[in-house]
N, C-alpha and C positions, 0 to 999 in steps of 0.2 A: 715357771722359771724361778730359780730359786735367786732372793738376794745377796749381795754381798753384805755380811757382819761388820759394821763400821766398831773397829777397838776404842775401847772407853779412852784413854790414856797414849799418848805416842810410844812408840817403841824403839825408841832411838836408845842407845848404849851407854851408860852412864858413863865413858867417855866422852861421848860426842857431847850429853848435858855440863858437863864439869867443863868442856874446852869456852862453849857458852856462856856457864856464869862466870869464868876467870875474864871475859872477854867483857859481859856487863859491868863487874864491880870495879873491873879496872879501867871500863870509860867514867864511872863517878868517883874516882880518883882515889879507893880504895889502895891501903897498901901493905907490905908485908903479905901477901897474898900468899898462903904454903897448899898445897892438894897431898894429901894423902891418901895412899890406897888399901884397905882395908877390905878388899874380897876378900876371903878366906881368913881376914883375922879375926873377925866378929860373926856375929850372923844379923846384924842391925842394920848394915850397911853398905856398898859398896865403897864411896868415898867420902871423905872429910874435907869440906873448903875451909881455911882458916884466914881472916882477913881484918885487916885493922882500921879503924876508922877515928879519924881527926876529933871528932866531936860527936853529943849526943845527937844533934841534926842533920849528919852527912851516915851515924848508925843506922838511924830510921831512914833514910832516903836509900841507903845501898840496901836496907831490905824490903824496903816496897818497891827498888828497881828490879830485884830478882824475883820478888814474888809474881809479879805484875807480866815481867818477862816467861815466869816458866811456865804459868797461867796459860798466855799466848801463843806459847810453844803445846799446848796440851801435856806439861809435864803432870806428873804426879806428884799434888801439893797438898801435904797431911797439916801444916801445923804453921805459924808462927809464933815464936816464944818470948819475952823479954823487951816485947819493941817498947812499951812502956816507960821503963828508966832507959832503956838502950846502952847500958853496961856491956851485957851480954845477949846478942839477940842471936835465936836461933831459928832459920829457914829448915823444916823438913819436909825434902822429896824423895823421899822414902828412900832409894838407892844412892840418894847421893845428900850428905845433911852439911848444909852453908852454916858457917860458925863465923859473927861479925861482932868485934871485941873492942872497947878502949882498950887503948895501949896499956895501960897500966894493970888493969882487969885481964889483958891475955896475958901479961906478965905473972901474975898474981896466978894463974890457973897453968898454964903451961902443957895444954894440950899434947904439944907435938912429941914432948919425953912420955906420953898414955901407952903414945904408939912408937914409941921411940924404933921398935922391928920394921913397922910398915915403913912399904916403900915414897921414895916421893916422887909424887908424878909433875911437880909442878913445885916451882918457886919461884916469884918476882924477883927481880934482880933492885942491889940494893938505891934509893932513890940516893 
């Protein structure tokens, strides 16, 4: 009898993980929350989570909740970057890359004009 091949990684659709971590960063009271969608724009990624955070200790806490979270999930977790000073920290899950900003630092970079064509699949409404 042959077995069945357990997949390394879930195979759930980088939808389905983006609906998740809008859903984590927004129980630890992340804000400004923007998703973009980038199939077809790039070849790096499927989506961009862009999210703002209070302070450097709610920066590192919203990415040790996703990380912790996608982990759990069996996502596919290549990297954490920037948790350090937490200015700019980035989460990469390969199809889909968590961008968690001080306010003033996503001001200062302004992601969302990179992609100013891509679509937005998601925006928090304003607090």
């Amino acid at each position: 009898m042959i077995g069945k091949i357990e997949k390394k990684y879930s195979t759930v659709s980088s939808q389905e993980k983006v609906a998740k971590i809008i859903e984590w960063l927004e129980a630890k009271k992340a804000s400004d929350v923007v998703v973009l969608d980038l199939e077809g724009v790039n070849a790096f990624t499927d989506a961009v989570v862009i999210a703002t955070a209070k302070s450097v200790r709610q920066a590192k806490a919203l990415a040790d909740e996703v990380s912790m979270r996608a982990k759990g999930e069996n996502y596919e977790h290549m990297r954490v970057e920037g948790k350090d000073n937490a200015q700019w920290v980035l989460v990469d899950l390969n199809d889909v890359i968590v961008n968690i900003f001080q306010e003033d630092v996503r001001d200062s970079f302004n992601l969302e004009s990179l992609w100013a064509d891509a679509k937005v699949l998601y925006k928090s409404e304003a607090e």
